[in-house]
Every structure is written in structure tokens, then in C-alpha cells.
C-alpha positions, 0 to 999 in steps of 0.5 A, spaced: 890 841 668 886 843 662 880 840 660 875 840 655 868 842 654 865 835 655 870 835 661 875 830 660 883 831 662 887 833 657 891 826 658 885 822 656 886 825 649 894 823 649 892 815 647 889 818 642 895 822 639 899 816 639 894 810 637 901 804 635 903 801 640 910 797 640 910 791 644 917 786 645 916 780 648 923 775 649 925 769 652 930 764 651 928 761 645 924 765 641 922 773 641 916 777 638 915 785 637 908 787 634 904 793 633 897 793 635 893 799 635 891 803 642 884 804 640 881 798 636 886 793 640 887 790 633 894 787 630 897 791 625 904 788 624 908 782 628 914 778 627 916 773 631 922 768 631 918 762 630 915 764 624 916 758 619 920 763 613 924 766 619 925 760 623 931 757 618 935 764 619 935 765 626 938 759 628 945 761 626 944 768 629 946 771 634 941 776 640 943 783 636 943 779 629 935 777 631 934 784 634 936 786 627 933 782 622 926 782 627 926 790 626 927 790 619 922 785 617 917 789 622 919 796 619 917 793 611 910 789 614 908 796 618 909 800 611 906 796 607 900 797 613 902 805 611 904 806 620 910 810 620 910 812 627 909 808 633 910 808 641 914 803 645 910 799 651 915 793 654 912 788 658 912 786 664 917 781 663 922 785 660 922 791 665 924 785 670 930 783 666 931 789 662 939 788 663 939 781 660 935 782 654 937 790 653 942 788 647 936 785 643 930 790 644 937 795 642 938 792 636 930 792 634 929 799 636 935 801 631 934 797 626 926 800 625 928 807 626 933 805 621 928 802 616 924 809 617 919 807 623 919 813 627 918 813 636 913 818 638 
């Protein structure tokens, strides 16, 4: 393992390397996919499915479609904040039924590297 001159480990810099964390969170009814910054713990960019404007639009849609729609809007709110990378983290929840909610963290992770957001 390498180390520093103020010796830390080269692995205490990687969370620096990679500061925008993308994070999924779905249920049955709604689902939310922001981005936070590592190192400040702010909020950069959020969609969630409950929002007033998206509300009227999801209803009819179906689990890929709201993937979609939730990655496209996400990726025009982080350029817009001029983040182009970031990195994925699922919660805890997710990891639990991945096999029922996979089709949807799918389609909003292609739908933001479609719309130019980059997975590091």
C-alpha cells in the first residue's frame, strides 16, 4: 500500500477522486435518484417521481419508462450544475430486492449516460 508524506493511504484520496455520488431509491409507489457531493454532503441535483410537475407524467408510465424519464431529466438538472461525472452508491434497500427494481435502476442509468453523464 502506498502512502503519502502526511501518511495516509492512498485510498483516503480515492473519495476525493470521485466527489458526486449517485444515489437510487425506489418503492412501490414513487422513486428518487439524486446526486450529492462526497465531500460537502450537499444536494446537487434530485428528481423524484412525486414532484408536482412530473407527477401528471408518471402515472401512465410504465417501471422502464419512469427509469428513463427520471435519468433524462436528472442528466439536463446536473448539466445545468455543470457535473458531468459521477458514481453510483445503492441503498441498502436496493441491494436487498435488486431482482425486483433492477429494470428501473437499468433504464436511469442508460438513460443518464445517454444524455451525456458519465459512470467513473
Amino acid at each position: 500500500m502506498s502512502y503519502n508524506m502526511l501518511g495516509q493511504s492512498a485510498g483516503h484520496w480515492a473519495k476525493y477522486m470521485k466527489p458526486y455520488i449517485l444515489r437510487l431509491r425506489f418503492n412501490k409507489s414513487d422513486g428518487l435518484a439524486h446526486v450529492t457531493h462526497r465531500v460537502t454532503g450537499r444536494l446537487v441535483a434530485g428528481v423524484n417521481t412525486t414532484e408536482t410537475d412530473l407527477r401528471s407524467d408518471m402515472v401512465n408510465l410504465q417501471d422502464v419508462q419512469k427509469g428513463m424519464k427520471m435519468g433524462q431529466i436528472l442528466a439536463e438538472r446536473l448539466k445545468l450544475k455543470e457535473v458531468n461525472q459521477v458514481s453510483l452508491e445503492l441503498e441498502d434497500e436496493l441491494k436487498k430486492n435488486k431482482q425486483k427494481f433492477e429494470p428501473l435502476i437499468r433504464a436511469t442509468i442508460y438513460s443518464l449516460t445517454k444524455n451525456g453523464i458519465q459512470f467513473v
